[in-house]
N, C-alpha and C positions, 0 to 999 in steps of 0.2 A: 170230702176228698177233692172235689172241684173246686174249695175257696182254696184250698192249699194250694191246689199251681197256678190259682188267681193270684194268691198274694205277691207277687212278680211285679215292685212295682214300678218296673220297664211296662208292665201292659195296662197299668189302672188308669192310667190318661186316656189312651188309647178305647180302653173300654169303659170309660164314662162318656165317649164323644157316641161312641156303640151305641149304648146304653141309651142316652139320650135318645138317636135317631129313632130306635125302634118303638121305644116308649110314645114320641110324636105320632110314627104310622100306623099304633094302636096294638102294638104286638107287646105291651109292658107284661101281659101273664108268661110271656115265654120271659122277660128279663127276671121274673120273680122267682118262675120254674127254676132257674140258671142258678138261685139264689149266690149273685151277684152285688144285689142293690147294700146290703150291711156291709159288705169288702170295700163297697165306694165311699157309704155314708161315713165308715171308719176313717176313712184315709182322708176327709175331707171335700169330698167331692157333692157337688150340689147337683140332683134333679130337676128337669122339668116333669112333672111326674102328669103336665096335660097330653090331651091324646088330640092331636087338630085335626088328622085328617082321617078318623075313624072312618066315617059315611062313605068312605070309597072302595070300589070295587076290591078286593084282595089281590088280585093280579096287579094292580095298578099302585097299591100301595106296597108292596114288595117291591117293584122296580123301583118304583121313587126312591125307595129307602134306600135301595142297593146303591142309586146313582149316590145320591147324599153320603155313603157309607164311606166311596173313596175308589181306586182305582183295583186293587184285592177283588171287592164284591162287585165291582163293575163286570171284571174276569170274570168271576163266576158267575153271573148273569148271565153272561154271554158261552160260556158252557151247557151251561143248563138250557138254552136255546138249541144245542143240538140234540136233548135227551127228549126226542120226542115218543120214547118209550116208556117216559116217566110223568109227563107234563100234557094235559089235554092243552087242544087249540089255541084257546083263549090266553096261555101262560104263554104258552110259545110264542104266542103273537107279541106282549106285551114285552118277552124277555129280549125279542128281536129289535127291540126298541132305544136298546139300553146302547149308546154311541161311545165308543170310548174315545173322548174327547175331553181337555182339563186347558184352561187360560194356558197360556206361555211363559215358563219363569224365564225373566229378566238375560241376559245375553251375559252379563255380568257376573251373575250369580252359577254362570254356567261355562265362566271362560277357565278359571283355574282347572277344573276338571277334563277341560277341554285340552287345556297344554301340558296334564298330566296323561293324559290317553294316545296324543299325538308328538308326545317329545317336544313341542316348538306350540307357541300361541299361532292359530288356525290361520291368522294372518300371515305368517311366518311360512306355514306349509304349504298353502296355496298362491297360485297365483291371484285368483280372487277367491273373496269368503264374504258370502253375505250374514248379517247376524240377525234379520230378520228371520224368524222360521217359516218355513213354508207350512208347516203343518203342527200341532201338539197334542197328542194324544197320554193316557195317566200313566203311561210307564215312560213315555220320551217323547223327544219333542226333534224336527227334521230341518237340517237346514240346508242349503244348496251351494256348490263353491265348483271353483275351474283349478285342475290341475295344472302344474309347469309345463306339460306336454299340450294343454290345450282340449282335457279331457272335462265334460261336464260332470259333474258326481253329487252326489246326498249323502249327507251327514246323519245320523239315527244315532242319538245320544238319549242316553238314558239319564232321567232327571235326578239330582242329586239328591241323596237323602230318604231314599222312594225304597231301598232295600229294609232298612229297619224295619220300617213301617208294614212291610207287605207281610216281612217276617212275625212280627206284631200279631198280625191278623188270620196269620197262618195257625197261630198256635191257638188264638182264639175259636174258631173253628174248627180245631179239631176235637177240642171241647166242649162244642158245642154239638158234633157230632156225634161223639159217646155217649149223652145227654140224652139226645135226640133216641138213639138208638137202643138207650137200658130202656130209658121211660114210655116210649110208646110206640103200644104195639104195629099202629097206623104207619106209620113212618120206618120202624124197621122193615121193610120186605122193601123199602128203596136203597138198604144197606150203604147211608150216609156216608158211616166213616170210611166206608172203599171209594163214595164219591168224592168227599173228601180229601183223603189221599190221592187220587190219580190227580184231582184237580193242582195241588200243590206241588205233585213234580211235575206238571205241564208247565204252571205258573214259574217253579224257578228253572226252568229250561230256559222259557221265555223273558226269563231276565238276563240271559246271557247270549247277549247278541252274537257271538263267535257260532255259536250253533245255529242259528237262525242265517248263517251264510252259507256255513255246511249243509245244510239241508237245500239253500237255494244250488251250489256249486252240484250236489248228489241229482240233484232233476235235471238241470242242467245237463251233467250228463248224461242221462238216460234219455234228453229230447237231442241228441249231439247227431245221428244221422236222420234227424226226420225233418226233412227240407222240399220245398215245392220242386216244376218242372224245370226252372229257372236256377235250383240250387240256393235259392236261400233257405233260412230257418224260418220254419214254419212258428216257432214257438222262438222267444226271447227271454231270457232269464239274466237278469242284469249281473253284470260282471264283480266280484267282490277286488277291492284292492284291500290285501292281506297284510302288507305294511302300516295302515292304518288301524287295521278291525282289533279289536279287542272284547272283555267281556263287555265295557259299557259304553261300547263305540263301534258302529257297523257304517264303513263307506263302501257305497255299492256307486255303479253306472248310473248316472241320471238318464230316465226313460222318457223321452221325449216323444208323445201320442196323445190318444185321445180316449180320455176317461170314459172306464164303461158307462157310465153313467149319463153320457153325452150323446144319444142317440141322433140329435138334431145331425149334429158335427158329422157324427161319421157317413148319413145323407150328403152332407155338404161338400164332404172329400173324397165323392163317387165310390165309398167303398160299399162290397157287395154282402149285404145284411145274413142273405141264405148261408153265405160261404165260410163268412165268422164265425155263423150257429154253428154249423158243419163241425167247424176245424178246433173250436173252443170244446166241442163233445168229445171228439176223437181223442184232443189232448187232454182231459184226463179219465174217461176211459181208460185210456195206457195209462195213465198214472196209478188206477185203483188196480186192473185186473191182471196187467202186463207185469208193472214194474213191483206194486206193492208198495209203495212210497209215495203219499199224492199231496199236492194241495188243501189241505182241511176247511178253508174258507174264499173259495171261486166266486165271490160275490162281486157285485160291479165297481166296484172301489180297489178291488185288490186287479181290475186289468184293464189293461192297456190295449187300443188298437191302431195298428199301424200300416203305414204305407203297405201295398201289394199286398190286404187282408191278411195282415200276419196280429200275431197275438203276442202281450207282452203281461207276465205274471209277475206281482210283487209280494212284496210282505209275507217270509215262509216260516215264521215266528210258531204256526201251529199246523202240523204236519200232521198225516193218520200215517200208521203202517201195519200192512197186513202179510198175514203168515200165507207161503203156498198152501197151506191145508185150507187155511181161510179163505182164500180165493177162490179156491174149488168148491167151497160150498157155497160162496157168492154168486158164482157162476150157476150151480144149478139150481139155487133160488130165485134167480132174474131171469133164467130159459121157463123154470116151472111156473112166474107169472104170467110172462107172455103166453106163453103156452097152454095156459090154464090144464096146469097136471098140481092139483093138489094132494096127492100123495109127497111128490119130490120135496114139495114146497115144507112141508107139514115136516120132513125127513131132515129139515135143514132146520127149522125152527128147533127142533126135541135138539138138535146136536147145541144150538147157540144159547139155550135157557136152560139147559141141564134135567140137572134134579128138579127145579121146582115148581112143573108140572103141576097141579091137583088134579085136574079133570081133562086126559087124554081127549078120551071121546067126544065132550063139548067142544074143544079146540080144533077138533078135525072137522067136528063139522060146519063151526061156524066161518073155519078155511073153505070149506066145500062151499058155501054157500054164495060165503064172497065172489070166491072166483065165478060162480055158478052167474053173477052178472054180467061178466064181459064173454060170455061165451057167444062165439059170430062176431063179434064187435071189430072191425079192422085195425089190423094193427098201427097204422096213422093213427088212428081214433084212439088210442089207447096212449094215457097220462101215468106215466111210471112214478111220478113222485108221487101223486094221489094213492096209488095203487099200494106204494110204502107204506105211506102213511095210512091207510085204513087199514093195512095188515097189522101195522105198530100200535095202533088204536085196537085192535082185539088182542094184542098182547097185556098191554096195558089194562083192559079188561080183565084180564085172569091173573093180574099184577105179578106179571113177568118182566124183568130187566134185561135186554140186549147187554152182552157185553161195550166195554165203554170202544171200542175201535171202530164197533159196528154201528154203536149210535153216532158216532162222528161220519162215519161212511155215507149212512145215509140222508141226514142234514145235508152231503156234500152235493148228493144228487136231487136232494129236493132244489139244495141253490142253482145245480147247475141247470136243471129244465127249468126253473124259472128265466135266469139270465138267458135261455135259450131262445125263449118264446118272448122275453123282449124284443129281441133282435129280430126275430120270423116270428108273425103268430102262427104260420103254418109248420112252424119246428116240432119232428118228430123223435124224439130221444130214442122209443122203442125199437124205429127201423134202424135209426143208427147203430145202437147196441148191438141188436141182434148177432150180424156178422162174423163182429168183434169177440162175443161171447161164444155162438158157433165155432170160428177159430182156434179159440183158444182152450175151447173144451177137445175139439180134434185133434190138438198138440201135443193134449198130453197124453193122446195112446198111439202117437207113430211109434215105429219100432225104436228109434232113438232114445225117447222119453221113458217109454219099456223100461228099457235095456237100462239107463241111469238110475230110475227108480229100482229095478232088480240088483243093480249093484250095488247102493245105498242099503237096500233091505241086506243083503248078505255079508256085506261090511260090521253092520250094527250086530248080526247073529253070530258073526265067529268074533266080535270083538268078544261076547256075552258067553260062548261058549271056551274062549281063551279061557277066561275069568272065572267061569266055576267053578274048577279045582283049587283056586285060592279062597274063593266065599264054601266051598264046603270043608275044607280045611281049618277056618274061622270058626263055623257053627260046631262043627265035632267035637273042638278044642272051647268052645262057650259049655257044650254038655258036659264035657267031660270035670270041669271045674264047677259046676251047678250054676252056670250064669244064663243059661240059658231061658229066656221070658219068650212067654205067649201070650200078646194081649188081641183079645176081644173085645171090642166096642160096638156092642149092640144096642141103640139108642134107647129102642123100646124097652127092653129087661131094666136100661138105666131108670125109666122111669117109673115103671111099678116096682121098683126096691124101692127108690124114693116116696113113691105111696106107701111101701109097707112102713119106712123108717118114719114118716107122719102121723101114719095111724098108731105105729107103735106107743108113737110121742104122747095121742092124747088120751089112748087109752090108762097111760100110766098117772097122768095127770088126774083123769076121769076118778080115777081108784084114788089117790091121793086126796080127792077135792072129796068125796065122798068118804071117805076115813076122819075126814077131818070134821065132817058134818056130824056125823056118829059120836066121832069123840069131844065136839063140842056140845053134842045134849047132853053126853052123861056129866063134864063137868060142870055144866049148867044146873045140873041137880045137887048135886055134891055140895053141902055146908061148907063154909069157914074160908079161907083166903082171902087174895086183894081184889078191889071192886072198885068198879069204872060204871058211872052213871048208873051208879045202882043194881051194874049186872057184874057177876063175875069174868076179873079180866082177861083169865086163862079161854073160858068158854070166847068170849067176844073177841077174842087174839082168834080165835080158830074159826069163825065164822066170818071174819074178814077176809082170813086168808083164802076160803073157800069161796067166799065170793069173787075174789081178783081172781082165784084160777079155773073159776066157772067161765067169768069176763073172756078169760084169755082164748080158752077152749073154743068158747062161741065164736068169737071172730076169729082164730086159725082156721074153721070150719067155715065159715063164711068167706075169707081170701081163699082158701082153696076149691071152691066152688067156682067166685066166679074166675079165678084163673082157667079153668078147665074150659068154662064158656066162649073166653077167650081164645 
């Protein structure tokens, strides 16, 4: 079934260049598992079937690979960096590693495209256009130009040719995570192909730059009155010009500051280190708990700081958004850390892992215990990203998956207390939050918030009560025609009928194989007929036969064991 939607051969290039890479980083039994390698050999494709860099760490030889694989698994590197509900330290660390970075194609090879996205060659639309890029990363490459009116701007052009290919790899992957997911057991309860899938509509969002403006314009406005004493904007969100943007063209404001990353500089430009922590918290804070639409990756690359300690956010390619219900239970899981109330805590975890639970009471208590360390501990003294993360690490233990908003959420706040505590090492996230969290939990029981959520409740109830004399109307008129079904799906009952339907199977086989043993001795006595090696062939037909479904018997019985153990 898998070589059939291999044979596509739009993807055997593609996946012989695959093929190869993994083969090198010593992962060839997954290319074999894949059974892949006969789909290449057929079509002509030649192996390197050596393994170089076996001897290396497994962390370290995944990134490698991924980096070698292409811009696709770069992506996903770099997602799987926030699943620190899935990935001990050492993955994460290594996955954080993976730079998405790619040479620069040629300016040439990149103008036709250019004066198809902007009506006129770049020269043409600006008043100046440089063609050096400032920047090239594996989905696009940045370059910098001056509008007629005298405006700096960045160019964010998507590299030609780069959609096939991701689409390519898209589909490779999602076959490899069905794969993943029938054949082992280890690996299903990380539910691949849901990773899988969300990874791919993240990935083709992020291939359409128009959206990656909208998301910048939507934060934008929600930071639109939040400005110092002075009346400026405390936050900057570079301005999109929409005449230009398209899906594989985004001109935004050129941000003119001082890269997070440039800690000497912002010394240098007297700006006040405390205050940046401060105001870089606040702003997204409001973004996760207030707005519900934040920044996905605050790391020092993606901001800007500028004159009168203001903040400048770029690159909104990958966005979280969380639901009000979701909030509220964010909210009172970040009070119940602080706080050391592991009941709440424990109350909020059951709501975000579901069903799959096995051992309630080892998970309460190994909640209890945790927190049971920072009790008295000052709240300064107290490291909220740590705090995640070891919570995320006993999830991870009883191999629980956060849902995917939640693992991006908190990736967000592990990067934001680190970038915090560059800037201050005396930066305390916990006191900042608190507040903020307190607020907002107060907010939503003034009588106002009441009264909306009571109206919403009551809306939804007479919409449902309208509605009933039509759905009982339906079902009457279902009985009354015999259409009426009632199905049950009781998982358990499914699966002792499934035992009985096996035991059934070999009990009848059992009788069979033994009829046949019986009616091969007496023919075995029996003068006269045709003869095979000097025994009669009717007898020796039948004691073959009972041997294969002796065979068979035994190993049905044998898989079904150790299935069970499994």
């Amino acid at each position: 079934m898998l070589l059939q939607a291999l044979a596509a051969v739009r993807d055997l290039s593609r996946l012989h260049d695959i093929a190869t890479i993994m083969i090198r980083y010593g992962f060839g039994d997954i290319v074999n598992r894949m059974g892949v390698t006969h789909a290449l050999d057929r079509a002509g494709f030649h192996r390197n079937g050596k393994s170089e860099h076996a001897h290396l760490p497994a962390p370290v030889r995944v990134r490698r690979a991924l980096e070698e694989m292409g811009p696709t698994f770069v992506k996903l590197g770099q997602l799987l960096a926030t699943r620190v509900d899935m990935f001990d330290p050492e993955w994460i660390a290594e996955f954080g590693k993976l730079q998405d970075s790619a040479p620069p194609v040629p300016y040439e090879d990149i103008r036709q495209q250019l004066k198809e996205d902007l009506g006129a060659l770049p020269e043409e639309v600006f008043a100046h256009f440089d063609p050096e890029p400032l920047a090239a990363a594996s989905i696009a490459q940045v370059y910098r130009a001056r509008t007629e009116d005298n405006n700096e701007v960045i160019l964010k052009v998507r590299r030609p040719g780069i959609r096939p290919v991701i689409e390519a790899d898209l589909r490779w992957l999602s076959r490899l995570s069905e794969l993943a997911e029938s054949e082992s057991p280890e690996l299903r309860s990380f539910r691949p192909k849901e990773v899988v899938r969300q990874f791919a509509l993240s990935l083709r969002r992020e291939l359409d730059f128009s959206v990656e403006c909208r998301n910048a314009e939507r934060i934008s406005q929600n930071f639109a009155g939040y400005k110092d004493e002075s009346g400026l904007p405390i936050i900057e969100i570079p301005r999109v010009y929409w005449q230009w943007t398209g899906e594989r063209i985004c001109v935004q404001e050129y941000i003119s500051g001082i890269p997070g990353r440039q800690l000497k500089a912002v010394d240098e430009a007297g700006l006040n280190r405390k205050l940046l922590a401060r105001r870089g918290a606040h702003a997204v804070l409001k973004m996760i708990v207030e707005d519900g639409f934040f920044h996905a990756d605050p790391h020092p690359g993606n901001v800007f700081y500028l004159p009168d300690n203001r903040i400048a956010f770029i690159d909104f390619g990958m966005v979280g958004r969380l639901t009000e219900e979701r909030r509220e239970q964010l909210i009172h899981f970040l009070l119940g850390l602080v706080r050391h109330d592991p009941r709440k805590v424990m109350d909020v975890l059951l709501d975000w892992t579901g069903d799959g639970v096995q051992d309630e009471a080892s998970l309460t208590l190994e909640i209890q215990t945790f927190l049971d360390q920072y009790h008295g501990v000052p709240l300064k003294q107290l490291s909220l990203g740590t705090m995640l993360t070891d919570t995320v690490a006993i999830l991870r233990q009883h191999q629980l998956m956060l849902p995917a908003d939640l693992a991006l959420l908190i990736k967000a706040f592990i990067s934001l207390e680190g970038m915090g505590r560059e800037l201050d090492p005396d930066f305390d996230i916990a006191g900042e939050a608190m507040p903020m969290l307190e607020e907002m939990l107060r907010a939503r029981y003034t009588p106002s918030a009441l009264i909306r959520r009571g109206g919403k409740a009551l809306t939804e109830m007479m919409s449902l009560i309208a509605g009933l004399p039509h759905d009982l109307s339906r079902l009457l008129r279902a009985a009354r025609r015999g259409r009426l079904e009632i199905h049950i799906d009781v998982t358990n009952l499914r699966h002792v009928g499934n035992q009985l339907d096996s035991a059934a199977n070999r009990l009848v086989i059992g009788i069979v194989v033994a009829a046949l043993i019986v009616g091969s001795s007496i023919v075995m006595t029996v003068p006269g007929g045709p003869h095979l090696f000097g025994l009669p062939a009717l007898g020796l037909l039948g004691f073959t036969s009972a041997a294969i479904g002796g065979v068979w018997l035994m190993l049905s019985i044998w898989k079904s064991n150790r299935a069970d153990r499994e």
